[in-house]
ROFI-958524 format. One record per residue (C-alpha): residue number from 1; residue in one letter; x, z, y. Coordinates in steps of 0.02 Angstrom, whole numbers. Layout:
- num | residu | x | z | y
- NUM | A | X | Z | Y
...
REM end
This chain:
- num | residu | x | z | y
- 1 | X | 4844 | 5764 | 1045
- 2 | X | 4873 | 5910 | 1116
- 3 | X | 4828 | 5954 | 1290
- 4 | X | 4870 | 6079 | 1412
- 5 | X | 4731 | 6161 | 1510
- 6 | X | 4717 | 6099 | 1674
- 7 | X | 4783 | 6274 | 1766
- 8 | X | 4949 | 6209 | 1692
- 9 | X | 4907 | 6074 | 1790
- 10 | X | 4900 | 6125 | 1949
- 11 | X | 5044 | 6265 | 1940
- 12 | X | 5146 | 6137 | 1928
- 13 | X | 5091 | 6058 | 2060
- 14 | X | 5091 | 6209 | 2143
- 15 | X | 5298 | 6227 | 2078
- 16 | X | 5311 | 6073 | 2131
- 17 | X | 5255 | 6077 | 2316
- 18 | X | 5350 | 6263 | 2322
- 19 | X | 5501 | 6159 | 2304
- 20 | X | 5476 | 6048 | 2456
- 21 | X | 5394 | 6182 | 2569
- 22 | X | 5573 | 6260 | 2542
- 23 | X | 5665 | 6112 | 2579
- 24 | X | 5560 | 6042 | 2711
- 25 | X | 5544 | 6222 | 2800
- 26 | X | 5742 | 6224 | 2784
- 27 | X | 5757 | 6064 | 2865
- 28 | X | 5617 | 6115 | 2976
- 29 | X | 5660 | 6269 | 3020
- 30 | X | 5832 | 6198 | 3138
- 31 | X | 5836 | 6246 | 3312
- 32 | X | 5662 | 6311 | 3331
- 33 | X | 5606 | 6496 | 3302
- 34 | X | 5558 | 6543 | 3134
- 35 | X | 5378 | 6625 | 3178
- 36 | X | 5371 | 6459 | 3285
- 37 | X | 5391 | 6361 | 3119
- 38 | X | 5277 | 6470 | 3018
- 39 | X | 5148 | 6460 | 3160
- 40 | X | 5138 | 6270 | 3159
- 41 | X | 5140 | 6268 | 2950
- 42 | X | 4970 | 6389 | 2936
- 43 | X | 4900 | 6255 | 3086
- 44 | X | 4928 | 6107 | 2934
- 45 | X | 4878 | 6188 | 2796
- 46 | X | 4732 | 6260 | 2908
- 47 | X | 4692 | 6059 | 2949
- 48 | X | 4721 | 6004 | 2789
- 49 | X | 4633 | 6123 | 2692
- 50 | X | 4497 | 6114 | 2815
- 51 | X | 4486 | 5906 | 2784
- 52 | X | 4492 | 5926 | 2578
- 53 | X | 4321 | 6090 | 2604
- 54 | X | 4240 | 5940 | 2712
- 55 | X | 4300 | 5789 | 2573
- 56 | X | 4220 | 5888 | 2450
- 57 | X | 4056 | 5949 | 2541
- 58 | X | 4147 | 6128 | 2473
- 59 | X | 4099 | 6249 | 2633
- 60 | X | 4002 | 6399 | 2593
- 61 | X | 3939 | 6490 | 2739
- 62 | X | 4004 | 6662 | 2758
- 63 | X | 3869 | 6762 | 2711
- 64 | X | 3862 | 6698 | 2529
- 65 | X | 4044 | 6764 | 2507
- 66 | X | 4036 | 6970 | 2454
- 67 | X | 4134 | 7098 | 2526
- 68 | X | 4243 | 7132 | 2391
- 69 | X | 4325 | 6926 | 2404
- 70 | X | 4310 | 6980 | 2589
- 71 | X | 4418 | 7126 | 2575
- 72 | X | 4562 | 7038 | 2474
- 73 | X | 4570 | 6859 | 2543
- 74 | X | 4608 | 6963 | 2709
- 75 | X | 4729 | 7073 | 2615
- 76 | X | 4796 | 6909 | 2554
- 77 | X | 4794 | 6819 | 2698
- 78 | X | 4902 | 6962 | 2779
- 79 | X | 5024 | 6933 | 2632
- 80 | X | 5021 | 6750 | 2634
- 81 | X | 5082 | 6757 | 2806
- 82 | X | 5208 | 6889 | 2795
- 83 | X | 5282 | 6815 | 2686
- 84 | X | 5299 | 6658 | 2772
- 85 | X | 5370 | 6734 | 2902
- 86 | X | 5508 | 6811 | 2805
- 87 | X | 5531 | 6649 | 2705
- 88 | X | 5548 | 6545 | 2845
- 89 | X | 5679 | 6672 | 2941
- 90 | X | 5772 | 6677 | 2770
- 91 | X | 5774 | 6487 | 2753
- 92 | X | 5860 | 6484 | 2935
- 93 | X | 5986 | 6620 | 2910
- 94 | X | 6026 | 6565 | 2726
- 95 | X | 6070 | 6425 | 2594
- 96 | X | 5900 | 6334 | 2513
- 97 | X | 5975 | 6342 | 2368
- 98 | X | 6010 | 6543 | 2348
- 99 | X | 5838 | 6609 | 2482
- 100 | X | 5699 | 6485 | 2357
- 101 | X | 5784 | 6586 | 2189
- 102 | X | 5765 | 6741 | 2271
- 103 | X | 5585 | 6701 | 2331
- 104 | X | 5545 | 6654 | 2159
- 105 | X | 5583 | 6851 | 2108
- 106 | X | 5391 | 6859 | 2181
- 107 | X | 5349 | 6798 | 1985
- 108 | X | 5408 | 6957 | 1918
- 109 | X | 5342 | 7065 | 2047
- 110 | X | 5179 | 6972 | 2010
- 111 | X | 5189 | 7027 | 1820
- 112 | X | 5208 | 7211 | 1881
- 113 | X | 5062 | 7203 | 1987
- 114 | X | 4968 | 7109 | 1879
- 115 | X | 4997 | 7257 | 1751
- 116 | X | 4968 | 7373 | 1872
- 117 | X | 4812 | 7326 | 1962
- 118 | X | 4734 | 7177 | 1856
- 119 | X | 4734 | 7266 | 1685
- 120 | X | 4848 | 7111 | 1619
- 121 | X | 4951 | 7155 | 1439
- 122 | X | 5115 | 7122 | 1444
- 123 | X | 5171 | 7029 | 1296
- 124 | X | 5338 | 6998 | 1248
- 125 | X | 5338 | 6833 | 1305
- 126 | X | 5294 | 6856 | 1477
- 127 | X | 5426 | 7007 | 1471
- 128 | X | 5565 | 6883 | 1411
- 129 | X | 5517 | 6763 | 1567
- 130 | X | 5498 | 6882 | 1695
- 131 | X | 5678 | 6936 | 1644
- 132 | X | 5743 | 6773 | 1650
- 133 | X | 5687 | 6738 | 1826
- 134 | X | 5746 | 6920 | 1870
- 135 | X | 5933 | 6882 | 1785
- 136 | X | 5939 | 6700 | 1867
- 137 | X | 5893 | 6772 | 2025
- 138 | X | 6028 | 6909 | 2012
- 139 | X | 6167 | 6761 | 1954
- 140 | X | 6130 | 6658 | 2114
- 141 | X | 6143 | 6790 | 2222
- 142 | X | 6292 | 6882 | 2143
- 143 | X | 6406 | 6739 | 2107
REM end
């Protein structure tokens, strides 16, 4: 049988959740201010996450953590939230349906920087995706 590691897994969970963050945050996001409504989402996930480190006896005390993971859970923390913010003020201004698409661009982006920064090899099947998302982005928002 064959299996699929368990990453696969839990990106599509992650895919999965993505989708109803964009619907509930649309839904959400009605008649209240947009930093508002990304203010009180980090409080949940801040909550929740907080419950599944204490579920799974997972806290590490800061000390143990080096500078370097420091450094760039900061850096993306500050990108985390900034997009947020932009996501949620996008979900109030626009359609679900065309401002989750155009979110999903981030994919492609991601391959760059990956390629970029990571030292990641671009193979021709990653290429042919991050295309695809790119051109299905573009049709949604052109037509």
């Amino acid at each position: 049988m064959n299996s699929y590691p368990s990453w696969v897994v839990f990106a599509l969970g992650s895919a999965f959740f993505a989708a109803l963050t964009a619907l509930f945050g649309k839904l959400g996001v009605a008649g209240i201010n947009s930093n508002m409504a990304t203010f009180i989402r980090t409080i949940v996930i801040l909550l929740v996450t907080a419950g599944i480190l204490s579920m799974r006896s997972e806290w590490q005390k800061p000390d143990n953590i080096s500078p370097y993971s420091w450094v760039f859970l900061v850096l993306s923390g500050i990108a985390t939230g900034l997009s947020w913010l932009c996501y949620y003020r996008a979900l109030q201004l626009g359609p679900v349906s065309k401002v989750a698409p155009i979110d999903k661009l981030s994919v492609a982006m991601a391959i760059l920087l990956g390629i970029a920064f990571a030292g990641e090899q671009l193979t021709w099947q990653v290429a042919l995706g991050g295309a695809l998302i790119v051109a299905g982005s573009v049709v949604i928002i052109m037509f």
